[in-house]
C-alpha positions, 0 to 999 in steps of 0.5 A: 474525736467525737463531735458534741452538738448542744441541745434546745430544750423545752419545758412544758405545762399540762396546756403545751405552753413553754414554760422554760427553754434551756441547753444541755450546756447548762441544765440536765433534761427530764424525761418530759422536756422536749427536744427542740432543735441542736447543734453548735450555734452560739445560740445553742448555748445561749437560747435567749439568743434566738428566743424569747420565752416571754414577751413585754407583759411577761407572757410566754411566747410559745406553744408545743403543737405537732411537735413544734415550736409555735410562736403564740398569737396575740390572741392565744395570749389574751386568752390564755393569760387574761389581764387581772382585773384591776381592783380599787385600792382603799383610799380609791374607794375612800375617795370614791365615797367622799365624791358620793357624799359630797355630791348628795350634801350639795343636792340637800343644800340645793333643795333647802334653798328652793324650799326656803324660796318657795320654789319648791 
């Protein structure tokens, strides 16, 4: 009887980031996938046992270099997935106006008061 051993599968971008893991259990491998490891571990069924392809801000955790597996640093992930910019909403920029138009309003106000005191 024939021993068959289940395979961890990679799935790369043109960077060498690891886009997707999978087993051989569950999906079929294209030419370009990479062979990570196999055998008859539960986590060779179940790679979400044993690696995490992103992590709590939904970057991926993982690099293809010198044909391994490499867990991404916290800085290679700054760099590579850059946080977007946070845009003002409308009603931000409303509100951000309504403050800028109040704030020239009052400074009027003030100086009609000093010339109507002769302060100014």
């Amino acid at each position: 009887m024939e021993n068959h051993t289940n395979k961890i599968y990679a799935r790369l971008n043109e960077s060498k980031i690891v886009v997707e893991l999978f087993s051989s259990v569950f999906k079929q491998a294209l030419e370009s996938d990479v062979l990570i490891e196999e055998g008859n571990e539960a986590y060779h069924s179940h790679v979400h046992l044993k690696y995490t392809l992103r992590d709590n801000e939904y970057r991926y955790n993982y690099k293809y270099e010198n044909e391994n597996l490499v867990e991404l640093t916290d800085e290679e992930k700054e760099n590579l997935f850059p946080k977007p910019v946070q845009q003002p909403t409308e009603v931000e920029l409303l509100k951000q106006q309504l403050l800028e138009t109040q704030a020239l309003v009052t400074e009027m106000q003030y100086n009609n008061l000093l010339k109507e005191n002769g302060v100014i």
